[in-house]
C-alpha positions, -999 to +999 in steps of 0.1 A: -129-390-207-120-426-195-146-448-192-135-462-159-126-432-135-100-444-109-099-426-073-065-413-068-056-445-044-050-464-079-031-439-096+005-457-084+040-438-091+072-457-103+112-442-114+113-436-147+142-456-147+126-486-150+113-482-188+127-502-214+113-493-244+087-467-256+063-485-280+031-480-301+007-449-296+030-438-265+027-472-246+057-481-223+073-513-216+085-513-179+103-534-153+072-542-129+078-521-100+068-550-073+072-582-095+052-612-081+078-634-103+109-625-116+115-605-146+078-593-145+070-564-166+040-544-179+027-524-208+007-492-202+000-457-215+003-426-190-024-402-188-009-367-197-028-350-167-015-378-139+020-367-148+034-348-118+068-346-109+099-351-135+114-383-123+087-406-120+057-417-141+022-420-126+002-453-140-034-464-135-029-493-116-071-505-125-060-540-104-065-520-073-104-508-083-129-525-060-146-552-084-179-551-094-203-577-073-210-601-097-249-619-098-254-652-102-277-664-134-310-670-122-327-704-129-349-699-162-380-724-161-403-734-188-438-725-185-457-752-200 
């Protein structure tokens, strides 16, 4: 169990062609699918039960999870 469950929109599909190395506890090192600058690439683990079909690899992409709203600290005053 994850402790961030993704809805399937963020689970995000790439060739396996673009790995270039296996690493560590079965991390990949891949060309970045959609690089924002070039020669982008990213690290991840695949999740055993996202794996679907043979030629690509399914990723978590958890950039693509709506963000938490985030609160503002409220003023602390001293009671004198």
């Amino acid at each position: 169990m994850y402790k961030y469950e993704l809805p399937e929109e963020c689970h995000q599909s790439m060739l396996k062609k673009v790995k270039i190395e296996k690493l560590e506890d079965k991390f990949n090192l891949v060309a970045h699918p959609l690089p924002q600058i070039s020669g982008e690439m990213m690290i991840f683990r695949p999740v055993k039960e996202d794996q679907g079909e043979k030629d690509c690899v399914i990723y978590r992409d958890y950039s693509l999870m709506k963000r938490l709203p985030t609160m503002e600290k409220s003023a602390i005053s001293a009671v004198d």
